[in-house]
VOTORBA-346540 format. One line per 2 residues: number of its first residue (from 1); their letters; for each residue x, y, z of N, C-alpha, C. Coordinates in nm, 3 decimals, decimal comma. Layout:
NUM> A> X Y Z X Y Z X Y Z  ...
END
This chain:
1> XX> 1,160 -1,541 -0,271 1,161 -1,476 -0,401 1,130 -1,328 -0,384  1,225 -1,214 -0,426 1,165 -1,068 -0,429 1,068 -1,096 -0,529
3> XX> 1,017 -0,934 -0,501 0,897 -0,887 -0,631 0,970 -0,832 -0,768  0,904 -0,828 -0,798 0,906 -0,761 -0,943 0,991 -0,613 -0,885
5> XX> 1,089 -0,556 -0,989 1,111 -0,425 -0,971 1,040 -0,320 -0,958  0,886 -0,370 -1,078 0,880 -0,181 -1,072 0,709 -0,207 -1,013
7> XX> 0,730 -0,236 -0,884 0,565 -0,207 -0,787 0,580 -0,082 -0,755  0,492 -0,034 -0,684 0,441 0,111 -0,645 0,368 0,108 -0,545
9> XX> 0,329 0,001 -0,497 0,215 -0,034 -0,405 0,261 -0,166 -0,332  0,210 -0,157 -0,169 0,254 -0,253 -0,107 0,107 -0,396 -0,176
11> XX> -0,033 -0,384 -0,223 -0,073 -0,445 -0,302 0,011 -0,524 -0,419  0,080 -0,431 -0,483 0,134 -0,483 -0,607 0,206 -0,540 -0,526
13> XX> 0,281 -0,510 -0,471 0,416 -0,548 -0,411 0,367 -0,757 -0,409  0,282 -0,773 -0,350 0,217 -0,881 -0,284 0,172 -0,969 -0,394
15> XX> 0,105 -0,940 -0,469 0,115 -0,948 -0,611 0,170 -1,008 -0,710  0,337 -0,966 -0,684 0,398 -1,005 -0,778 0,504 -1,090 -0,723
17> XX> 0,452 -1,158 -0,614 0,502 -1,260 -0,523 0,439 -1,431 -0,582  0,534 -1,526 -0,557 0,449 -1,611 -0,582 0,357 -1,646 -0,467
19> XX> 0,226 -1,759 -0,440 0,102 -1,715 -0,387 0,178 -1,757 -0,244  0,250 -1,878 -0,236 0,303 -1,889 -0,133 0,374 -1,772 0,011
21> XX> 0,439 -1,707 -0,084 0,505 -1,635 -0,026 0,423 -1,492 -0,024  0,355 -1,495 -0,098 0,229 -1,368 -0,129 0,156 -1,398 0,072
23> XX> 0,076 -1,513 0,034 0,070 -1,530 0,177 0,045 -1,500 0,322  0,187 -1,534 0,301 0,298 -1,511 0,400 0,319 -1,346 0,453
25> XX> 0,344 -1,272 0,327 0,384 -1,104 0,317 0,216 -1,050 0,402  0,113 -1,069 0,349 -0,007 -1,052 0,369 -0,054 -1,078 0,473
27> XX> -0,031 -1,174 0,568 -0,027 -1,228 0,694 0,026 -1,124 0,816  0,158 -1,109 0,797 0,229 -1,030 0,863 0,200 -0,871 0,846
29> XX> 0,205 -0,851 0,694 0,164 -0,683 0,646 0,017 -0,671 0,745  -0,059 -0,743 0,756 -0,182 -0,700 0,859 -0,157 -0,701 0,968
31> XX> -0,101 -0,750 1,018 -0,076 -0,738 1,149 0,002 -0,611 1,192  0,098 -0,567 1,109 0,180 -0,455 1,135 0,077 -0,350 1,127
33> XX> 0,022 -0,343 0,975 -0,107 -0,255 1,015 -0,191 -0,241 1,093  -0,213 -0,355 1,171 -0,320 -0,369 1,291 -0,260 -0,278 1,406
35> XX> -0,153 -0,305 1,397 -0,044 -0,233 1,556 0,063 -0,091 1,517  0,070 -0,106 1,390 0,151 0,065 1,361 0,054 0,167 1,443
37> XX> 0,117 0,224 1,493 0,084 0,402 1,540 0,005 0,482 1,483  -0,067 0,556 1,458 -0,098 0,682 1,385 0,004 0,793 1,367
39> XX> 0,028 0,820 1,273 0,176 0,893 1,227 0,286 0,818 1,108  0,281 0,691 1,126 0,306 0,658 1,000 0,275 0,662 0,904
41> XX> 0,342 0,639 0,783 0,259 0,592 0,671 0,325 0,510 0,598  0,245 0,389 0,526 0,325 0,256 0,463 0,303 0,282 0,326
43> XX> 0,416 0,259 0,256 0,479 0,289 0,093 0,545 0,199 0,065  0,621 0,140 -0,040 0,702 0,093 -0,113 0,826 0,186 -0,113
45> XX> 0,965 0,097 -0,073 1,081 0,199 -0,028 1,170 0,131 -0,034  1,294 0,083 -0,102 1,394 0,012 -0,111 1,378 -0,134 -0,153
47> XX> 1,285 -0,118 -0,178 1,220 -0,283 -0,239 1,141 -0,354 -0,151  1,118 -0,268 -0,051 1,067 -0,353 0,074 0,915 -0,269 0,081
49> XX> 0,802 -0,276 0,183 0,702 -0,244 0,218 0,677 -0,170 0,377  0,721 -0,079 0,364 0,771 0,041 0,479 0,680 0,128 0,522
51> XX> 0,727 0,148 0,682 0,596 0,226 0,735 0,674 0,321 0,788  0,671 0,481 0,790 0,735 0,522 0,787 0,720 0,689 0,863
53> XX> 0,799 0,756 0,881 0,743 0,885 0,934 0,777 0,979 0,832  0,648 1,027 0,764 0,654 1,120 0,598 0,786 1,210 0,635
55> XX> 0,828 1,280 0,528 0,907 1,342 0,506 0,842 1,506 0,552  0,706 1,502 0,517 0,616 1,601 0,517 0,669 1,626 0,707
57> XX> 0,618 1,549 0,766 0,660 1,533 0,912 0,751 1,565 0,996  0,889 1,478 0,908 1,041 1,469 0,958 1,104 1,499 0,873
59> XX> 1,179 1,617 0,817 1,226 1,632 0,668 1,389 1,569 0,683  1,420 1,608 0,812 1,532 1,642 0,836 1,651 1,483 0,846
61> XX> 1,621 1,365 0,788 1,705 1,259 0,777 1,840 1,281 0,711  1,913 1,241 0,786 2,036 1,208 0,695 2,054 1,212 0,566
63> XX> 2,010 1,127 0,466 1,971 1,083 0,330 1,883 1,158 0,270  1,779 1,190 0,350 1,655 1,271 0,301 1,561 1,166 0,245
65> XX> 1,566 1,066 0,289 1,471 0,961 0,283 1,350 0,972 0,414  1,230 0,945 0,369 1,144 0,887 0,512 1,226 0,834 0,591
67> XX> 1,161 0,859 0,765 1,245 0,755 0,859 1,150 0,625 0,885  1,245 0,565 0,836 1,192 0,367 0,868 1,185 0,370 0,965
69> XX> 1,069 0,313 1,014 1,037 0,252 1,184 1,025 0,110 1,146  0,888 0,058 1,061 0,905 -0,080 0,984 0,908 -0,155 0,840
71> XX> 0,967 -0,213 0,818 0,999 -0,250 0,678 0,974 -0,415 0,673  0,916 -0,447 0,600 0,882 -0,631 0,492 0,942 -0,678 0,372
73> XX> 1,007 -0,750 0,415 1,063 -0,779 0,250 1,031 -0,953 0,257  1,005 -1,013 0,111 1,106 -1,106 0,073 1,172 -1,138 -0,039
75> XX> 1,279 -1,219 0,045 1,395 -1,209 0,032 1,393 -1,362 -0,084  1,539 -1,352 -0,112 1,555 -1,512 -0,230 1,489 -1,643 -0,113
77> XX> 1,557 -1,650 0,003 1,555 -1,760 0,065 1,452 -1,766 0,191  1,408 -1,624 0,234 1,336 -1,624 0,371 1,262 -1,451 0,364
79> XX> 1,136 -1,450 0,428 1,109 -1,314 0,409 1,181 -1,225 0,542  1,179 -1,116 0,538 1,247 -1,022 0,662 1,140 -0,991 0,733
81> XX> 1,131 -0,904 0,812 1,051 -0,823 0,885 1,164 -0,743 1,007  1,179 -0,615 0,956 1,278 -0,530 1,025 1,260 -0,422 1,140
83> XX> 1,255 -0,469 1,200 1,182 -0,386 1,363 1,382 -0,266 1,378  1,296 -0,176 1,335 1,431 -0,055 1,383 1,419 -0,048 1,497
85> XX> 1,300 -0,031 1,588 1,318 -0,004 1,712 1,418 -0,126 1,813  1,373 -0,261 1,749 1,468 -0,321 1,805 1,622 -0,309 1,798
87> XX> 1,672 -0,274 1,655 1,832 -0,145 1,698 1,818 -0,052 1,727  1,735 0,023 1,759 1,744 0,139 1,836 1,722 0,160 1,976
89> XX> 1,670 0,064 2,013 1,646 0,035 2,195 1,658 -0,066 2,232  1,769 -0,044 2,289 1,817 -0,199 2,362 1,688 -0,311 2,460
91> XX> 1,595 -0,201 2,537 1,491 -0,251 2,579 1,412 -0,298 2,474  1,377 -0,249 2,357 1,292 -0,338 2,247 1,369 -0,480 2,192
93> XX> 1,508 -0,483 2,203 1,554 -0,554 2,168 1,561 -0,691 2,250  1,569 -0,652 2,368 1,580 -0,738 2,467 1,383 -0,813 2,499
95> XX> 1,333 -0,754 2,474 1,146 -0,778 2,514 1,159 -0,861 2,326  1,224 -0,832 2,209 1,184 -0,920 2,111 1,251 -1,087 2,113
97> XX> 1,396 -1,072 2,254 1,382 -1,167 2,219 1,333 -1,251 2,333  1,294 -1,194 2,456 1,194 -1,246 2,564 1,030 -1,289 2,495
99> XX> 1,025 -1,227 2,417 0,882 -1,296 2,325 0,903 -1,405 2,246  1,057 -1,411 2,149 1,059 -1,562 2,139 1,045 -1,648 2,181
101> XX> 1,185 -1,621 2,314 1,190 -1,748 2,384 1,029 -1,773 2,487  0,978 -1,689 2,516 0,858 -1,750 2,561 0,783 -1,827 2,467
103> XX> 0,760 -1,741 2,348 0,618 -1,833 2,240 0,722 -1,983 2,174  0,856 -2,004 2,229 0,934 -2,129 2,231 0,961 -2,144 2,064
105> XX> 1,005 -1,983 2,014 1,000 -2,014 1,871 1,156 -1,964 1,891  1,264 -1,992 1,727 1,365 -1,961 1,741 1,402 -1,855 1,665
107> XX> 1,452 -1,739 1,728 1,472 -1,602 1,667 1,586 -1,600 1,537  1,597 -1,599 1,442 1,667 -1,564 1,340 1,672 -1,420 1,312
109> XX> 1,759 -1,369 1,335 1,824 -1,213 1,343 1,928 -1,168 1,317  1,924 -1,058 1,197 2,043 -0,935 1,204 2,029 -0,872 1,291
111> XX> 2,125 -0,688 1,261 2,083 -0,609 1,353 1,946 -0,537 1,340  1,847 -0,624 1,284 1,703 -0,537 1,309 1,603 -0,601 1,262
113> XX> 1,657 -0,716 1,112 1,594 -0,761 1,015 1,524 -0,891 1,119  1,447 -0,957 1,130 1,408 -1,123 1,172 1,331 -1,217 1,064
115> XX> 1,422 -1,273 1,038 1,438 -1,386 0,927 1,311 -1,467 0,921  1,186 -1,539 0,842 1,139 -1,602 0,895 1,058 -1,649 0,748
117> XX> 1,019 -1,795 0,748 0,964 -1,848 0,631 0,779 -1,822 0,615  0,749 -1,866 0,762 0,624 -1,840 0,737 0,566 -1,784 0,870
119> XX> 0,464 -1,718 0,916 0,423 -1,616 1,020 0,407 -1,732 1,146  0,392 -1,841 1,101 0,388 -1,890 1,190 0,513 -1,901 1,278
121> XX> 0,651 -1,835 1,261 0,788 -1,825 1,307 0,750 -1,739 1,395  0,680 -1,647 1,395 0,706 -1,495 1,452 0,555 -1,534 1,612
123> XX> 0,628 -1,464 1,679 0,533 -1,428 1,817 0,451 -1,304 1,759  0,353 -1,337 1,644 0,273 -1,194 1,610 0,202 -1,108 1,721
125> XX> 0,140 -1,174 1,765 0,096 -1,088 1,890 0,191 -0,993 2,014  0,322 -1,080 2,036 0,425 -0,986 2,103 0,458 -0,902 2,037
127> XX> 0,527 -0,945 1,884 0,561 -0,844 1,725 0,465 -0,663 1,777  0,356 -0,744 1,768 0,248 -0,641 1,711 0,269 -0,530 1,846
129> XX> 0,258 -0,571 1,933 0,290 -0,496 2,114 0,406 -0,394 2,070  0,500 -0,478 2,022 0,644 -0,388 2,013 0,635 -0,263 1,909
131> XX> 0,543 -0,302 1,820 0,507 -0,187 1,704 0,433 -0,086 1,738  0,358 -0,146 1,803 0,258 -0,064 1,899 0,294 0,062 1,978
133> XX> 0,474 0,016 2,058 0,474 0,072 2,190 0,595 0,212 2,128  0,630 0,202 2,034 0,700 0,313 1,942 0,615 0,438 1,884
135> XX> 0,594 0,541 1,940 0,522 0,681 1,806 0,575 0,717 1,719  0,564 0,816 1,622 0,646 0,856 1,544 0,727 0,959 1,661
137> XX> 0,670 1,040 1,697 0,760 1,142 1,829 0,872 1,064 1,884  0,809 0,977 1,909 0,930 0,900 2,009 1,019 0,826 1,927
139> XX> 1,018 0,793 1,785 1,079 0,704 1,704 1,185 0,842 1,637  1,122 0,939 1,623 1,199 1,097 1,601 1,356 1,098 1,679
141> XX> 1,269 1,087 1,832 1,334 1,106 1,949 1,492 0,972 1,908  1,448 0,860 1,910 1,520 0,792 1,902 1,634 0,754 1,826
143> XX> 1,553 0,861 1,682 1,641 0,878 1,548 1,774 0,968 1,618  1,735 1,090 1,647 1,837 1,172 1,661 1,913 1,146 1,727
145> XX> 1,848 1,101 1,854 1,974 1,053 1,947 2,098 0,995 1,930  2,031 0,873 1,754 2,169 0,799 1,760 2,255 0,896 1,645
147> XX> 2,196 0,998 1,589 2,246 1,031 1,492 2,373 1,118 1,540  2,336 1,159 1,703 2,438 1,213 1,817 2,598 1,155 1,781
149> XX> 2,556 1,037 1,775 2,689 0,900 1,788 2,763 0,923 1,659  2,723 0,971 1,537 2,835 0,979 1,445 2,917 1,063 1,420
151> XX> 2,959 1,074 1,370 3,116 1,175 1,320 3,035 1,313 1,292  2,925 1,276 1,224 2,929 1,413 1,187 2,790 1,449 1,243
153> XX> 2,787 1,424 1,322 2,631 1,437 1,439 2,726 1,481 1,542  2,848 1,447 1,574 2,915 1,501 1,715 2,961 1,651 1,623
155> XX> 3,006 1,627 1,504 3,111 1,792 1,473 2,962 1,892 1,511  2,833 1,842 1,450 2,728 1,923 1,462 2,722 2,000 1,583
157> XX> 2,713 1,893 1,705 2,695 1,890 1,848 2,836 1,975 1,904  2,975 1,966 1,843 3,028 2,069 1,876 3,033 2,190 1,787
159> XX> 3,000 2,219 1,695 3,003 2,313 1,643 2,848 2,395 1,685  2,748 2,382 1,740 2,622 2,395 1,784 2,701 2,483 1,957
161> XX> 2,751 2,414 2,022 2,829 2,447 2,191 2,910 2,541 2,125  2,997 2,542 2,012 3,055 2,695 2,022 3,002 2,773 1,964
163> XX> 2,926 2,794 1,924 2,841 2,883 1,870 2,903 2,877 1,696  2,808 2,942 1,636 2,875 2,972 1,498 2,956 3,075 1,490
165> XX> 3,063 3,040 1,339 3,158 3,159 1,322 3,073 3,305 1,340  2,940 3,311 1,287 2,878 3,464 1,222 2,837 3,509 1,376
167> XX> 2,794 3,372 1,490 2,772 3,449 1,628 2,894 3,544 1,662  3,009 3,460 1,668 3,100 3,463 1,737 3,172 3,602 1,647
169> XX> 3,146 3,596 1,539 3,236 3,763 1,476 3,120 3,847 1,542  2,987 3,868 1,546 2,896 3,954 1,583 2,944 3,997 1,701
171> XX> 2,952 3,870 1,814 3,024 3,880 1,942 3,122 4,033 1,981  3,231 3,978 1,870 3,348 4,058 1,887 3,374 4,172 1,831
173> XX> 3,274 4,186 1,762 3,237 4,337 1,657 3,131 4,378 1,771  3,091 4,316 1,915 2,965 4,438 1,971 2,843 4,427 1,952
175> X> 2,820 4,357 1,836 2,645 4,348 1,853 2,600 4,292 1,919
END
């Protein structure tokens, strides 16, 4: 079951869950807090309960949204828990699902989201390692890199190598 539309608070958020699934959110939300970084900060953000690198910090996103490192939701049928770093590093990705198959639980996964009814699904203690082993610097680092890969992250990247038009007239005018 989502929450209510209009929370403001990852409290409310929890809240306006039924107790079951309240829970559940509460279970996991500590633990992320136990192992987030210093440099985040957790808000209410797309309906979900997000920890994030302020804007104050990183202004410079795509969207102009905070950058998500971790996000909680639930969902109609199952709650989420969305590890970006696991799409963003193939090594995080590969160690989340070497922590399944060790704690002999079965991974339910998009590209980031992991599906799960109750905490008892999740390897919290590996979870928490992987949250752990991300900074905001390095989650920065990781942002841009992929932002390299799009259409308009490469025109950037070539238009950056030839310099700008206003260099390039300065150039040829002598200054």
């Amino acid at each position: 079951m989502k929450p209510a539309a209009k929370v403001n608070t990852p409290a409310q958020y929890i809240a306006s869950l039924p107790a079951d699934r309240a829970k559940t959110i509460a279970i996991v939300r500590a633990m992320v807090n136990m192992h987030i970084p210093r440099g985040y900060e957790e808000f209410i953000a797309w309906g979900t309960i997000g920890w994030v690198v302020p804007l104050s910090r990183y202004p410079n996103t795509y969207n102009k949204q905070p950058l998500t490192y971790v996000a909680l939701s639930s969902q109609k049928n199952y709650c989420s828990l969305y590890m970006m770093g696991a799409y963003g590093s193939s090594l995080q990705l590969e160690q989340l699902k070497a922590a399944f198959k060790t704690a002999g639980k079965k991974l339910d996964m998009g590209k980031c989201c992991v599906h799960f009814q109750s905490p008892d699904d999740l390897p919290l203690d590996a979870m928490g390692k992987l949250i752990s082993a991300i900074s905001p610097e390095k989650w920065i680092e990781i942002y841009e890199r992929s932002r390299l890969m799009t259409k308009a992250g490469q025109a950037k990247a070539a238009q950056q190598r030839a310099g700008s038009p206003k260099k390039k007239a300065a150039k040829r005018a002598g200054a």
